[in-house]
C-alpha positions in Angstrom: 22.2 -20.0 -16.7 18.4 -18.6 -18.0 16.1 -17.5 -15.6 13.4 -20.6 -17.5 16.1 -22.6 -15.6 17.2 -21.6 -12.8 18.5 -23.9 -10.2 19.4 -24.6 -6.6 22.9 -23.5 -6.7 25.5 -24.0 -3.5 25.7 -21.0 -1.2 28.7 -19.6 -0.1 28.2 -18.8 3.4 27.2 -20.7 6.6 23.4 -19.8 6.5 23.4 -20.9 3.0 25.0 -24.6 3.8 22.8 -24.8 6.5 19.9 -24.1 5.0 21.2 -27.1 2.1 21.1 -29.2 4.5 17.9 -28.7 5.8 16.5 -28.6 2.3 18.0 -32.5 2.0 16.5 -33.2 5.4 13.1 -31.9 4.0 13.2 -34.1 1.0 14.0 -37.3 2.7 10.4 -36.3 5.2 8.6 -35.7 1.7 9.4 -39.0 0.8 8.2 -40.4 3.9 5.3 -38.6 4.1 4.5 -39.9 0.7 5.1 -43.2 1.1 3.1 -43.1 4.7 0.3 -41.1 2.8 0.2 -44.1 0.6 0.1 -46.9 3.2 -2.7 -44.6 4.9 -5.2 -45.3 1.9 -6.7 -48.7 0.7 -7.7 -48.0 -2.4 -9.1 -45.3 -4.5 -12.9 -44.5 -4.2 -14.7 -47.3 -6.1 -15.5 -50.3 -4.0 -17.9 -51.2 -1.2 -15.7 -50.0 2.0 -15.8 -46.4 0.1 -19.4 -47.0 0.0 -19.6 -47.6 3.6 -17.6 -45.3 4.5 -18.9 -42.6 3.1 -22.3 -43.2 4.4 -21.0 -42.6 7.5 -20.6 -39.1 6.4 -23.1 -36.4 7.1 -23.9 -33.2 5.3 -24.2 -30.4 7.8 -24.8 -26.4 7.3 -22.4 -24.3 8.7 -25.2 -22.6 10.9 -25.6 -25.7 12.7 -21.9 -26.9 13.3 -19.7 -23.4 14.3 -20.2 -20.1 16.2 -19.5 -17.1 13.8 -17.6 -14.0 15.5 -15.4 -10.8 13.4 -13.1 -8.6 14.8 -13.5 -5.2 16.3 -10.4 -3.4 15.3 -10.1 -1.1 12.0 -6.9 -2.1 9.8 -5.1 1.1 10.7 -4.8 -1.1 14.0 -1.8 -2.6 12.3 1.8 -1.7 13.5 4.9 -3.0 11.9 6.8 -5.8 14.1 3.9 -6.0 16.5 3.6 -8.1 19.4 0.6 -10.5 17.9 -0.8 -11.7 14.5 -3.5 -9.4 12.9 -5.7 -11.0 10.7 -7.5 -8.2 7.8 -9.4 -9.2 5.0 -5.7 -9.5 3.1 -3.8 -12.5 2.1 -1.0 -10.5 4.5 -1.4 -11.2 8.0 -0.5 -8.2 9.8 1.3 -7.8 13.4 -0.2 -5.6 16.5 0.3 -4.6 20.1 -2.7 -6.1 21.2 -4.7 -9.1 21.1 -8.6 -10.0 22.0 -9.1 -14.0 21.1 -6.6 -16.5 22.5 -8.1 -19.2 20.6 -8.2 -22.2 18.0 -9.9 -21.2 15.2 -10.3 -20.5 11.6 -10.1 -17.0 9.7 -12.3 -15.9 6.8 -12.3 -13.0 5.0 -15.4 -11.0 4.7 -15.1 -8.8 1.9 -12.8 -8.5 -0.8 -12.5 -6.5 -3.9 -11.8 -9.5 -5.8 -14.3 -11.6 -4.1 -10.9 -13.8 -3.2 -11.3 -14.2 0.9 -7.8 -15.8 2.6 -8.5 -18.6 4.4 -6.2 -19.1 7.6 -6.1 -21.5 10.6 -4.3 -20.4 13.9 -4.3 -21.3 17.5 -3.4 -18.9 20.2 -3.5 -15.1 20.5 -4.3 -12.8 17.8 -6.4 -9.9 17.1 -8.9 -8.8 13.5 -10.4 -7.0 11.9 -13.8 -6.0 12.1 -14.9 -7.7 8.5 -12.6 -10.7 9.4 -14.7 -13.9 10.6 -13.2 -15.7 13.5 -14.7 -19.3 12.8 -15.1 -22.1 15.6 -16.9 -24.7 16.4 -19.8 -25.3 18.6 -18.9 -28.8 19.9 -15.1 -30.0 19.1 -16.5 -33.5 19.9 -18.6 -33.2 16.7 -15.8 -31.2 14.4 -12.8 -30.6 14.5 -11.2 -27.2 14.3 -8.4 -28.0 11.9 -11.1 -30.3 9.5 -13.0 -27.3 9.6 -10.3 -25.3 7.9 -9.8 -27.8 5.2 -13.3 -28.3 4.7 -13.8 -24.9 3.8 -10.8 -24.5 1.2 -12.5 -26.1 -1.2 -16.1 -23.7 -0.7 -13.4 -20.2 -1.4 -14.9 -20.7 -5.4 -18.6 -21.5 -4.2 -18.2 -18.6 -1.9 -17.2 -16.3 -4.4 -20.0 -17.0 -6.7 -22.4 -16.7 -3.8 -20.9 -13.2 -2.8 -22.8 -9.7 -2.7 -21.7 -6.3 -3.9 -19.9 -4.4 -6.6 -17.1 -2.3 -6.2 -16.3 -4.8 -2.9 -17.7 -8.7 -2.4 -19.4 -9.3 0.9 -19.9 -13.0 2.8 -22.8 -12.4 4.6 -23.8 -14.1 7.6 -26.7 -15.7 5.7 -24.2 -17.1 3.2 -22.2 -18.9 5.8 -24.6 -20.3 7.8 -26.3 -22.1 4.7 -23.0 -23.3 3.4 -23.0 -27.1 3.4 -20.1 -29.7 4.3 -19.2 -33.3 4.5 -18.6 -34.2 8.2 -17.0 -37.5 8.6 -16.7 -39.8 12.2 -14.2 -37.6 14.3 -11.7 -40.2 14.0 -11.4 -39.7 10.3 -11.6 -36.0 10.5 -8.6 -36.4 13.1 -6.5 -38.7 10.3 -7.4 -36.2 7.4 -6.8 -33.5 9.3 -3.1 -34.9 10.6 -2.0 -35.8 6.6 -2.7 -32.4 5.7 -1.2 -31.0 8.3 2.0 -32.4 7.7 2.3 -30.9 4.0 1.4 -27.8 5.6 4.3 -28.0 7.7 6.6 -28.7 4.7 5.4 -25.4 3.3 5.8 -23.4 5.9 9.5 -24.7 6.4 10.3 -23.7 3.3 8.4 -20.3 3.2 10.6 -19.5 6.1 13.5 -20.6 4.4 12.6 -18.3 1.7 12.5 -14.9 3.9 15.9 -16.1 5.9 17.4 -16.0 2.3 15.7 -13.0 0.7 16.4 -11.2 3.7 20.2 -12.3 3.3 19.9 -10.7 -0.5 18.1 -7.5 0.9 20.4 -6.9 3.5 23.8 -7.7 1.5 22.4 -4.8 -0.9 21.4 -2.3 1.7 24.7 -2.6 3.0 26.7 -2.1 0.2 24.1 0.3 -1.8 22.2 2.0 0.8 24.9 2.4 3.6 27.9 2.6 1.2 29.9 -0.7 3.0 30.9 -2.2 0.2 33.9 -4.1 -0.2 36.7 -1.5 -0.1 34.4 1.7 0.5 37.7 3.0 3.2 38.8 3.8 -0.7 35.8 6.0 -2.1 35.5 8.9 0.1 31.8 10.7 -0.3 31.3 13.4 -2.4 28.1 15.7 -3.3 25.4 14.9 -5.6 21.8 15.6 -6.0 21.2 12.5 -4.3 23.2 13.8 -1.2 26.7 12.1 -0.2 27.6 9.4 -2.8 31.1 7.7 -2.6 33.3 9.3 -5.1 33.2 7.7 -8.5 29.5 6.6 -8.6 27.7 8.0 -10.8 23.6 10.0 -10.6 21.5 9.2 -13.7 17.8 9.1 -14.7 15.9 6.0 -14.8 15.8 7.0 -18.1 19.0 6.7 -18.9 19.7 3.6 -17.2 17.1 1.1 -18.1 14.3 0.2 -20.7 10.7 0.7 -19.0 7.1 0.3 -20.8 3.6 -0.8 -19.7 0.9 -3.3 -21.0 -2.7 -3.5 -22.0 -5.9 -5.5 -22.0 -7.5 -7.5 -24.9 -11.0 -6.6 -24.9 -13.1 -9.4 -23.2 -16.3 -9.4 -25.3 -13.4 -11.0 -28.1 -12.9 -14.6 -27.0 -10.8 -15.5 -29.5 -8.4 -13.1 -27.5 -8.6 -15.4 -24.8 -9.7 -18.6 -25.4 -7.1 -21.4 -25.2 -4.1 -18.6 -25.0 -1.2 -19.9 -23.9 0.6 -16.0 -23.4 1.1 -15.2 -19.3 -1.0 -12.0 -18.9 -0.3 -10.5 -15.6 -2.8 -8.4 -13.4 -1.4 -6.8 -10.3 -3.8 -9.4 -8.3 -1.1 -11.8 -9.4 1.8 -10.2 -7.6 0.0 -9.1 -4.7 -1.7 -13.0 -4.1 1.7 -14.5 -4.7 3.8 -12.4 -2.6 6.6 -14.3 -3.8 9.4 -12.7 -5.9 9.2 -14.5 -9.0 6.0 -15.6 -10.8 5.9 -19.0 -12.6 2.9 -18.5 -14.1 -0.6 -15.8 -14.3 -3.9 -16.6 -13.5 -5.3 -15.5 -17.0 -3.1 -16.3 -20.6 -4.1 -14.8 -23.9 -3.8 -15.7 -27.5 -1.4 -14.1 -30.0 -4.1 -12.3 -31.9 -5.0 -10.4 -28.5 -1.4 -9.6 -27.7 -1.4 -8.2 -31.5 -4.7 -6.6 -31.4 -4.0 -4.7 -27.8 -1.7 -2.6 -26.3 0.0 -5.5 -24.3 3.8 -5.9 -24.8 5.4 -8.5 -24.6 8.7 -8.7 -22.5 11.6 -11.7 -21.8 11.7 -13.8 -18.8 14.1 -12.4 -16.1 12.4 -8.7 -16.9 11.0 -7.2 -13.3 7.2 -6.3 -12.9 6.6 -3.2 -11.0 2.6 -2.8 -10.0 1.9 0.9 -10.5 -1.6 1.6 -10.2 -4.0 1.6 -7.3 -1.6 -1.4 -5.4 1.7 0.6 -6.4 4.7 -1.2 -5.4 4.3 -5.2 -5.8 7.7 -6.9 -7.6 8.2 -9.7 -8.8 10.4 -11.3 -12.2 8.6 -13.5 -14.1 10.7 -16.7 -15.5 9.1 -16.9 -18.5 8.2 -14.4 -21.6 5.1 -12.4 -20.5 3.2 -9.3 -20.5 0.8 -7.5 -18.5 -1.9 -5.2 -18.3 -2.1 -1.5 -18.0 -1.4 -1.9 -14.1 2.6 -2.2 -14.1 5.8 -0.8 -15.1 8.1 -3.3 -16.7 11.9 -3.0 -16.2 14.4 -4.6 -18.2 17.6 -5.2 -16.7 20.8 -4.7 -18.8 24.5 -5.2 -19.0 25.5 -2.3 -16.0 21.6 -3.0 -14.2 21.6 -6.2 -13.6 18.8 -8.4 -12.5 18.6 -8.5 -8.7 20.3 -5.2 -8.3 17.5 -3.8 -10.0 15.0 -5.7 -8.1 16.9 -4.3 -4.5 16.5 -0.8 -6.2 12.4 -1.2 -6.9 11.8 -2.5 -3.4 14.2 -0.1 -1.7 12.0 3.2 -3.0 8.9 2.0 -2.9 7.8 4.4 -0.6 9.1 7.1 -3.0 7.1 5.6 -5.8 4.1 6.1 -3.7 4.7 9.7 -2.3 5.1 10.3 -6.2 1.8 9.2 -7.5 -1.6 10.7 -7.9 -4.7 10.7 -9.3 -8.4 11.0 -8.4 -9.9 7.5 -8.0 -6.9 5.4 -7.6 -3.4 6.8 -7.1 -0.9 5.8 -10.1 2.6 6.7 -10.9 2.7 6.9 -14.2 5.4 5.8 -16.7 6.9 9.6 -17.6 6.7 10.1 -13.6 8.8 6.8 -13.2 11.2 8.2 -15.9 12.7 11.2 -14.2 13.5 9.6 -10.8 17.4 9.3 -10.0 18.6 6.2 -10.5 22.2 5.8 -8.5 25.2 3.9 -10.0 27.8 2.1 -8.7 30.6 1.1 -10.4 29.6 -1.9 -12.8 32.2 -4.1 -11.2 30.6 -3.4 -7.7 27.3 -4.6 -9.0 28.6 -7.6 -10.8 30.3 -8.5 -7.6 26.8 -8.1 -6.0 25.1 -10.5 -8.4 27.6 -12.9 -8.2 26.9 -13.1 -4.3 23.5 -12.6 -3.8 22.2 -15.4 -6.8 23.2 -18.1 -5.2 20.8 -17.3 -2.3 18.1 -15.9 -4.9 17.8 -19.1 -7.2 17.7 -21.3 -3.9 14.9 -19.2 -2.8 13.5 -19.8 -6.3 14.1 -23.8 -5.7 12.1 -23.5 -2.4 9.6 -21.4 -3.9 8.9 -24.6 -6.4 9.0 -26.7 -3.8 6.1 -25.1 -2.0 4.2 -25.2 -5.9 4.9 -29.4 -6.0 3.2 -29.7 -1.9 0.3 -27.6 -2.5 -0.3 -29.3 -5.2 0.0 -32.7 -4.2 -2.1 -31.3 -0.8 -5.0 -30.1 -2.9 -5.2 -33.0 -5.0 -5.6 -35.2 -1.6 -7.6 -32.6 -0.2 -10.4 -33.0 -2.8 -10.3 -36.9 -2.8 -10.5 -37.3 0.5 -13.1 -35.0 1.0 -14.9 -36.4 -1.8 -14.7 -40.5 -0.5 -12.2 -41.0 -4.0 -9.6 -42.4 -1.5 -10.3 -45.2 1.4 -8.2 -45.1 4.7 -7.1 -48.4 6.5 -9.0 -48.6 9.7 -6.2 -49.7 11.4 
């Protein structure tokens, strides 16, 4: 089975069947909601009840319709397995011990290197941070907070464009409030707002899904490789190494002499033949760190095969495992199909004793090491010959092949989720923009 291919393959635990089940569940209410989406809309955008309808559609500035407010805490505030939501300027919401809003409302970034600001909905108690717009409306009779929220996803690019700074993007105040929307009859926001909901809900079932079985995969491997309970470890008594206590017969090499590594590079940008119409995934470490999934479909930027040729970018198979090392040291992820990347990553290739997902469970287990081990003056790195000399523990090969063979079945379900959540936010953007736009009609009745 390739990685290009990877499917949904039966578990072989209780979790796992349970979790099949609930994924057939799921289906069945996408298929309702589709064909309920469907009996919701009379016709696309073209006639005269779109006509009418949308005339009854105002355009409003933001100043005039919500109540702008930002958090007071600093993002140091955060602490792990906190008692509330903490909303930052990060795609990541964060936890803390305290909360100051016990609200419905809508959450905007204010500044962001990238000039990409998350976009979040939430109702109930929660605390931010102090460039983090907490976004409500003045009269709920007028708008809707969860119409807000939708009404806004489609401003993120206009907002970007609009956005001050260098090094870091600011929304300002004065960008907000002169941002326009379309504000339809409340009844209508209500029934857009409720469709959209629901594929929401389908997403978030199956992003939970997707930690209960990555957290199954993590903590099958930290039990076996971390606390040495592996199948038959009574056998394997611990022994010295330079690692500490290791169960006899494993063995203490360098990364070096376990896998392949390398890096990537950037095409120049003033050649546009580099880019123009590529078709090559070019990872940045924005990629991994937006995604926060574990493997990557696709990049946000492709280039050509004359820029892969004319720069130092590599290219590398699918099923290889991307390894952010610069600045944002520590996001992973496996692409599923050939790649490269720019000058941002180490790239590890697994082989016939380090196999795929083992390796994986090793990156994310010493991330914190990778960090303690990097350095640099403007942005902290840890650089390729760095990454080389760390110790690489190994068990015995038919330990780790016993591990594989357990833990992808969870991993490539994870994967099928993970595709599932691509096909509803897809489906809920398209419907987003035409209902926002008047394209589709809803019954009145």
């Amino acid at each position: 089975m390739t990685v290009e291919n990877l499917q949904c393959a039966e578990a072989p635990t209780k979790t796992m069947c349970c979790l099949q089940g609930d994924e057939d569940s799921e289906c069945g209410m996408m298929n309702e909601l589709c064909e309920a989406t469907h009996k919701e809309f009379l016709s696309d955008g073209g006639d005269s009840g779109c006509d009418m309808m949308v005339n009854e559609w105002q355009t409003r500035k933001l100043g005039e319709l919500v109540v702008f407010k930002t958090g007071k805490l600093d993002s140091n505030a955060a602490v792990p397995d906190g008692d509330y939501p903490f909303f930052t300027c990060s795609q990541e919401t964060l936890r803390t011990n305290t909360y100051s809003f016990d609200t419905e409302c809508v959450l905007l970034a204010g500044n962001n290197a990238n000039g990409i600001y998350p976009l979040k909905y939430f109702n109930g108690k929660f605390d931010a941070y102090q460039r983090t717009y907490i976004v409500k409306p003045k009269n709920t009779e007028e708008l809707t907070t969860k119409f807000l929220y939708y009404s806004l996803r489609p401003k993120l690019s206009e907002l970007r464009s609009f956005s001050t700074g260098a090094a870091t993007k600011f929304l300002t105040l004065t960008i907000l409030n002169e941002t326009e929307i379309q504000v339809p009859p409340l009844p209508l926001q209500r029934r857009i707002a409720g469709i959209l909901s629901a594929y929401d809900e389908l997403i978030e079932n199956s992003q939970r899904r997707i930690r209960i079985l990555e957290e199954m995969a993590r903590s099958l491997y930290r039990e076996w490789f971390v606390h040495f309970r592996f199948p038959g470890h009574e056998n394997h008594p611990l022994v010295p190494s330079s690692l500490g206590d290791i169960p006899q017969g494993w063995e203490v090499k360098t990364v070096a002499d376990s896998f392949e590594i390398f890096g990537g590079g950037t095409p120049s940008r003033k050649q546009q033949e580099y880019w123009d119409g590529g078709a090559i995934q070019w990872f940045s470490p924005s990629d991994l760190t937006g995604a926060g999934s574990m493997f990557m479909d696709d990049s946000r930027d492709h280039i050509t095969k004359l820029g892969l040729a004319q720069s130092s970018a590599r290219l590398f198979p699918a099923g290889s495992v991307m390894l952010t090392s610069r600045a944002t040291i520590g996001a992973i992820a496996i692409n599923t199909h050939e790649a490269c990347t720019n000058q941002g990553f180490i790239i590890c290739l697994p082989n016939d004793r380090v196999f795929r997902f083992f390796l994986f469970h090793w990156l994310k287990e010493n991330v914190t090491k990778f960090q303690r081990m990097a350095s640099g003056a403007t942005f902290k790195e840890i650089s390729r010959g760095v990454f080389k000399t760390i110790e690489f523990l190994h068990p015995s090969a038919k330990l780790v092949r016993r591990f594989e063979d357990v833990a992808t079945p969870m991993i490539e379900q994870a994967l099928a989720f993970q595709r599932q959540i691509q096909n509803l936010r897809r489906t809920r953007d398209l419907l987003l923009s035409r209902l926002l736009s008047g394209q589709i009609v809803m019954n009145n009745d």
